[in-house]
C-alpha positions as YAML, in Angstrom:
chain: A
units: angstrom
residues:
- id: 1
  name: UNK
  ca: [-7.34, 77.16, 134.25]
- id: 2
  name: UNK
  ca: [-10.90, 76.29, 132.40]
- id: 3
  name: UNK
  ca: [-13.31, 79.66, 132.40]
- id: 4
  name: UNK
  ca: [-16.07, 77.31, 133.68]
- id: 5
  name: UNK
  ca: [-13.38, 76.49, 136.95]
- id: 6
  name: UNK
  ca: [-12.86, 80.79, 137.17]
- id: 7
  name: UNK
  ca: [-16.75, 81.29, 136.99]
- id: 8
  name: UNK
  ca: [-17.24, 77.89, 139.90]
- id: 9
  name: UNK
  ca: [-13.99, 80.24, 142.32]
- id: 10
  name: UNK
  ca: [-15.76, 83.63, 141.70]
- id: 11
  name: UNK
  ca: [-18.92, 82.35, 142.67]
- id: 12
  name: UNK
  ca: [-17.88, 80.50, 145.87]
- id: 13
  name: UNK
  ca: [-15.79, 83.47, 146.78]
- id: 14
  name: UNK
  ca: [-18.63, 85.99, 146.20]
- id: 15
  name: UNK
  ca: [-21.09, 84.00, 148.49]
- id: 16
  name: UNK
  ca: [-18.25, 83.88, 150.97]
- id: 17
  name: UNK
  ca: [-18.05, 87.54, 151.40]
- id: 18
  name: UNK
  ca: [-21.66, 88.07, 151.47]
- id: 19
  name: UNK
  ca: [-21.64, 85.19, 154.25]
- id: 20
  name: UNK
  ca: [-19.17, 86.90, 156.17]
- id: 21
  name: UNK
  ca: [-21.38, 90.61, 155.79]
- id: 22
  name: UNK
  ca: [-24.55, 88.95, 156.86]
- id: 23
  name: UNK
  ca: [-22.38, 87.51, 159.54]
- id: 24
  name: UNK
  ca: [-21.21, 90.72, 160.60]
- id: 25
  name: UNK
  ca: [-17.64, 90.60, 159.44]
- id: 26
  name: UNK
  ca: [-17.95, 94.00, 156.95]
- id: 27
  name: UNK
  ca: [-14.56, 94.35, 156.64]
- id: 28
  name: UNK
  ca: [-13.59, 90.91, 155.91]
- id: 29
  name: UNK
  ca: [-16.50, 90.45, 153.65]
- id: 30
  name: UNK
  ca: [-16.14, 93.45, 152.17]
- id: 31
  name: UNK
  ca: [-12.69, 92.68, 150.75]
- id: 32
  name: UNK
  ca: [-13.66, 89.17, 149.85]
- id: 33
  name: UNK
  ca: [-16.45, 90.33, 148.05]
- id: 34
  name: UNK
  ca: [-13.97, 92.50, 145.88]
- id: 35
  name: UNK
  ca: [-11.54, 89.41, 145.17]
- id: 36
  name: UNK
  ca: [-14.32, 87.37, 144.08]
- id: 37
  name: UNK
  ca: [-15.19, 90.01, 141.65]
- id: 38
  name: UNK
  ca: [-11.23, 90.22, 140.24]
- id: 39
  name: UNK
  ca: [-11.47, 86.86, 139.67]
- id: 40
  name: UNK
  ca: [-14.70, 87.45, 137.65]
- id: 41
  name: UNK
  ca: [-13.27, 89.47, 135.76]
- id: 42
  name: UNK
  ca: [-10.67, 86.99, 134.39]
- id: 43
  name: UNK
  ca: [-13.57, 85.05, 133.12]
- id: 44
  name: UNK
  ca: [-14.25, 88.01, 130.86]
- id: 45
  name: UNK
  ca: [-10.64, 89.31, 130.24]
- id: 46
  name: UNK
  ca: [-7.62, 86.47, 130.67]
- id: 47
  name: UNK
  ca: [-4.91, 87.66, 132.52]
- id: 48
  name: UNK
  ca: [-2.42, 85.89, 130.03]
- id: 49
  name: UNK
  ca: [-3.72, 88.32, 127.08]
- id: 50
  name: UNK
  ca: [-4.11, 91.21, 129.40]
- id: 51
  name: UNK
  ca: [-0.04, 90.72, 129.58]
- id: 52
  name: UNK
  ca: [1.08, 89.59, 126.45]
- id: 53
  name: UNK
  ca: [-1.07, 92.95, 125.07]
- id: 54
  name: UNK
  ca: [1.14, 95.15, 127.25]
- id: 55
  name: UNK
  ca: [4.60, 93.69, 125.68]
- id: 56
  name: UNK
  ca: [3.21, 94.03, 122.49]
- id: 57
  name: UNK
  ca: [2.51, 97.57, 122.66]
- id: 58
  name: UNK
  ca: [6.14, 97.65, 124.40]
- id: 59
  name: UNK
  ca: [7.26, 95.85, 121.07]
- id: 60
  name: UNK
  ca: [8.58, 93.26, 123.17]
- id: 61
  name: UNK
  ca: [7.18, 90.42, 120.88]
- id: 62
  name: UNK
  ca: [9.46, 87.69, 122.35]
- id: 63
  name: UNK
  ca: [7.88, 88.07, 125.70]
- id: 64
  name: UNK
  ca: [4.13, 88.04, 124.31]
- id: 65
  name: UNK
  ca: [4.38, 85.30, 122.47]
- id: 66
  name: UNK
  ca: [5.85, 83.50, 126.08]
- id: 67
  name: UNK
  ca: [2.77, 84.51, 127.51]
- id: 68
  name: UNK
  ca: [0.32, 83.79, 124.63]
- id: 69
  name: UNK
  ca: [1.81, 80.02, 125.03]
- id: 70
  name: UNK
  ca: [0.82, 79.42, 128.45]
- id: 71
  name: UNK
  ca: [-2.52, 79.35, 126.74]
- id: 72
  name: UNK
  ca: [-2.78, 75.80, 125.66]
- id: 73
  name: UNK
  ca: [-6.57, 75.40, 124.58]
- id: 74
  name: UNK
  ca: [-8.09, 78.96, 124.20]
- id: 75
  name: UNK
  ca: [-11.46, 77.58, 123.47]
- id: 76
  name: UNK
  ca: [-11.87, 75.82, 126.40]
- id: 77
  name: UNK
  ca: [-9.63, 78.12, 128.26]
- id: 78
  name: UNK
  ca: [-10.55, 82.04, 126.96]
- id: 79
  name: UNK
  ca: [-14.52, 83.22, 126.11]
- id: 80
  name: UNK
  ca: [-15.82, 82.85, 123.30]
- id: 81
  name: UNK
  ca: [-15.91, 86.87, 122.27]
- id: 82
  name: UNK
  ca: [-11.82, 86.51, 123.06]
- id: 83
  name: UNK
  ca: [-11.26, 83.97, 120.66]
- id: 84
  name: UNK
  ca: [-10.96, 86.20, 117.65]
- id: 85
  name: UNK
  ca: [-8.45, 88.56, 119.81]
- id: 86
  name: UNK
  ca: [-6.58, 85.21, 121.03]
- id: 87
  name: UNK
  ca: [-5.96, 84.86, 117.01]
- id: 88
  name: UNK
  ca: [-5.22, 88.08, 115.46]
- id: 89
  name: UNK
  ca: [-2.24, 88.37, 118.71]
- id: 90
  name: UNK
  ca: [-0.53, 84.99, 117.53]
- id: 91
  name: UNK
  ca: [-1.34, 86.31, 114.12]
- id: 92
  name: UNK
  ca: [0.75, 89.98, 115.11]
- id: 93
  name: UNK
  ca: [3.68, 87.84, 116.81]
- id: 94
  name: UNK
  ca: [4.29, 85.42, 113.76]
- id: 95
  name: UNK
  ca: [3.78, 88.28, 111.51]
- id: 96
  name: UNK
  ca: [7.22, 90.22, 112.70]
- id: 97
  name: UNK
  ca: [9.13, 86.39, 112.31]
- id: 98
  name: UNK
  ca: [7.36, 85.28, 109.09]
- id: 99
  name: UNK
  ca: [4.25, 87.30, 107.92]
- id: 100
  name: UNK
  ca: [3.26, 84.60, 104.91]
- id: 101
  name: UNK
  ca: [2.55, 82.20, 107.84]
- id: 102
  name: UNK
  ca: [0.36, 84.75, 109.55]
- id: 103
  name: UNK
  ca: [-2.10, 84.94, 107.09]
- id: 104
  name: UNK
  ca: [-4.06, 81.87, 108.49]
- id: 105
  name: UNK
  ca: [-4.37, 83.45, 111.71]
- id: 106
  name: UNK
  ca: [-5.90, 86.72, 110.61]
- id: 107
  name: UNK
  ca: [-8.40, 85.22, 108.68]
- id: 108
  name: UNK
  ca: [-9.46, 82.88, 111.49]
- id: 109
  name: UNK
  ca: [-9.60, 86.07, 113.39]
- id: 110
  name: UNK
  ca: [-12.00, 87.32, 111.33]
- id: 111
  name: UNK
  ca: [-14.32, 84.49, 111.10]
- id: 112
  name: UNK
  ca: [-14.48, 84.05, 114.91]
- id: 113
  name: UNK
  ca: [-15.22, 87.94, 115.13]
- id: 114
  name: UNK
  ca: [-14.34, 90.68, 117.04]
- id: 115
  name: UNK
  ca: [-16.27, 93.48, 118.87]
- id: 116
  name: UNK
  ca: [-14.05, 96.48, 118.02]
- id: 117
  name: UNK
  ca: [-13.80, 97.39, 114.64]
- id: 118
  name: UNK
  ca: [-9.90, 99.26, 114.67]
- id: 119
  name: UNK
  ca: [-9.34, 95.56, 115.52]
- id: 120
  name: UNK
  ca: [-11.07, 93.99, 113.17]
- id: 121
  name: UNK
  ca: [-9.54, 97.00, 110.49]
- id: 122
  name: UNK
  ca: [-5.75, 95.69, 111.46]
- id: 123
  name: UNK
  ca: [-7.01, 92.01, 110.85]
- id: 124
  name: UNK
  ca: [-7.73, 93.10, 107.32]
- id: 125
  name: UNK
  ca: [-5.04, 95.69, 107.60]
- id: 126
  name: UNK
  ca: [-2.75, 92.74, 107.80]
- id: 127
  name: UNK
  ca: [-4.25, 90.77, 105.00]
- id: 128
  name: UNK
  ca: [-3.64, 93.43, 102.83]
- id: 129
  name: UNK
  ca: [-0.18, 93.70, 103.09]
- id: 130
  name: UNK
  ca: [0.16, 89.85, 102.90]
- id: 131
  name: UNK
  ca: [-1.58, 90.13, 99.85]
- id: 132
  name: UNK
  ca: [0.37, 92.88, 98.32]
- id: 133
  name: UNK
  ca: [3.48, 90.72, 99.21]
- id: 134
  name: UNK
  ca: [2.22, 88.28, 97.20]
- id: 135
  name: UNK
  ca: [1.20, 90.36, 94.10]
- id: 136
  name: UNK
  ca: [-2.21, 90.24, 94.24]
- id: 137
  name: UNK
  ca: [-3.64, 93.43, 93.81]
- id: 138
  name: UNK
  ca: [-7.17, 92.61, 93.38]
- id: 139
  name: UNK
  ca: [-7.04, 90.75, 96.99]
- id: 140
  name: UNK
  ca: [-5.31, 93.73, 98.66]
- id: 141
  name: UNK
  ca: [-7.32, 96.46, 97.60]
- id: 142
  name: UNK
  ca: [-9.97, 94.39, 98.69]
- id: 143
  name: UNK
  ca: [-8.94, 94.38, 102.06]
- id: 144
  name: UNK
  ca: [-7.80, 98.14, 102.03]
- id: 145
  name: UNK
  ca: [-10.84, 99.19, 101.22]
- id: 146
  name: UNK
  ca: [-12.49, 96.74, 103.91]
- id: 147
  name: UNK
  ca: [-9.83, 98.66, 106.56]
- id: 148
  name: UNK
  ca: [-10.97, 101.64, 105.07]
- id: 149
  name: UNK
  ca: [-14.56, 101.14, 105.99]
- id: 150
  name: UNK
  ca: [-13.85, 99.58, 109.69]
- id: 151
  name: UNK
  ca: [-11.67, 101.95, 110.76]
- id: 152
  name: UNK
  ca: [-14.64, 104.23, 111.64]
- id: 153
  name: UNK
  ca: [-12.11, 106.38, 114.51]
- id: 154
  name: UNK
  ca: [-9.34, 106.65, 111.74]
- id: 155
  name: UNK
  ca: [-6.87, 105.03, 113.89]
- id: 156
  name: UNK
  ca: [-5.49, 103.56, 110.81]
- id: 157
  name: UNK
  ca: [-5.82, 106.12, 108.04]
- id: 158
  name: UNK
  ca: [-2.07, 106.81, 107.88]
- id: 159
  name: UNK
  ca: [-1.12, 103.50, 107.04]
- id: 160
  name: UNK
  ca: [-3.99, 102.85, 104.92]
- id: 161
  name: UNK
  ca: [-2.79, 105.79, 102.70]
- id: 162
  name: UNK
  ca: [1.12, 104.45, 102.97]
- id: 163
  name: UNK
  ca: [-0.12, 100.79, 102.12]
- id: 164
  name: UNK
  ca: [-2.10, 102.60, 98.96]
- id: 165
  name: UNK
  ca: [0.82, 104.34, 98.04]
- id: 166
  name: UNK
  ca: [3.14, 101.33, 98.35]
- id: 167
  name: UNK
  ca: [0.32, 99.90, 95.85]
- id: 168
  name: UNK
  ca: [0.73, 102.61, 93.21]
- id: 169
  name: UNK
  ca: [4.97, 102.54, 93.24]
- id: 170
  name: UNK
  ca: [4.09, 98.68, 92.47]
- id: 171
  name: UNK
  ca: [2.27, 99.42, 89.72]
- id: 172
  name: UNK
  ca: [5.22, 101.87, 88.57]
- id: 173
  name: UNK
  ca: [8.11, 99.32, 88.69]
- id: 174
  name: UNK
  ca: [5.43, 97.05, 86.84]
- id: 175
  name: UNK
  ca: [5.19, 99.32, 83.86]
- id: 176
  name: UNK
  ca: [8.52, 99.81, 84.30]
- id: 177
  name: UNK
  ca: [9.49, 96.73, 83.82]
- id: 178
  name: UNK
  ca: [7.36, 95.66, 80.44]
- id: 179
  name: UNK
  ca: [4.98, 93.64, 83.06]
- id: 180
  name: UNK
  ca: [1.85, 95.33, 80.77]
- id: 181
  name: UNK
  ca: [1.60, 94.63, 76.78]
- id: 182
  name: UNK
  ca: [0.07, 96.68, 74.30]
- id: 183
  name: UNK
  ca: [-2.33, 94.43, 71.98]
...
């Protein structure tokens, strides 16, 4: 359904339980009232995220991504502050089935912007490991130390510090290897 279409119901429905108080009808308007004001609240926060957020945190990723389709046009259909969330979820889903094709979705997450910053830390998070996966170094310390500064609640520290020590064993098996020479 269209936000505008959500905003259009929630309004009608509001003035329809304030009708039926003026009216008289407390009860009825009462609980009107209240369902006008769930269904402003899916203007703010889609139901179809709300859901495929729970099976991700249940690491049911099959299921999320079921939900995340029945979103066809998330710019006409989500708000605008949702669209960088809408992004870095589809960018979490096709991360577990192929994570170099998740790379595009993260960074559109990041230019559309999001509010939280732990959110906007796994966005870059995320980068980093794509970029470590394909041996750039420069790029992914870059982004750790992006993560590093955004995760202000240090809700990511421990895998900022596994992702740095995962960068120094690569520079190990590189040495190791003859990948430096001596001039």
């Amino acid at each position: 359904m269209l936000n505008i279409v959500r905003l259009v119901i929630a309004c009608v429905v509001m003035g329809a339980g304030v009708t039926l108080c003026a009216f008289g009808f407390w009860g009825w308007g009462v609980l009107v009232f209240l369902l006008g004001g769930l269904v402003l609240v899916t203007y703010f926060f889609n139901e179809n995220m709300l859901v495929a957020q729970y099976h991700l945190r249940k690491e049911n990723s099959d299921e999320a991504e079921k939900w995340l389709l029945k979103i066809t046009d998330y710019e006409k259909q989500l708000a605008k502050g949702q669209w960088g969330y809408y992004n870095m979820l589809i960018g979490l889903i096709e991360s577990r089935k192929a994570p170099m094709k998740s790379e595009k979705y993260f960074k559109k997450a990041l230019s559309l912007g999001m509010t939280m910053s732990h959110n906007t830390a796994l966005a870059k998070l995320s980068l980093a490991g794509i970029a470590m996966a394909k041996r750039n170094k420069r790029e992914a310390q870059q982004y750790l130390s992006e993560a590093a500064k955004d995760d202000k609640n240090k809700l990511l520290a421990d895998q900022i510090k596994m992702m740095k020590s995962q960068m120094a064993q690569m520079d190990k098996q590189q040495v190791q290897r003859g990948g430096y020479r001596n001039f």
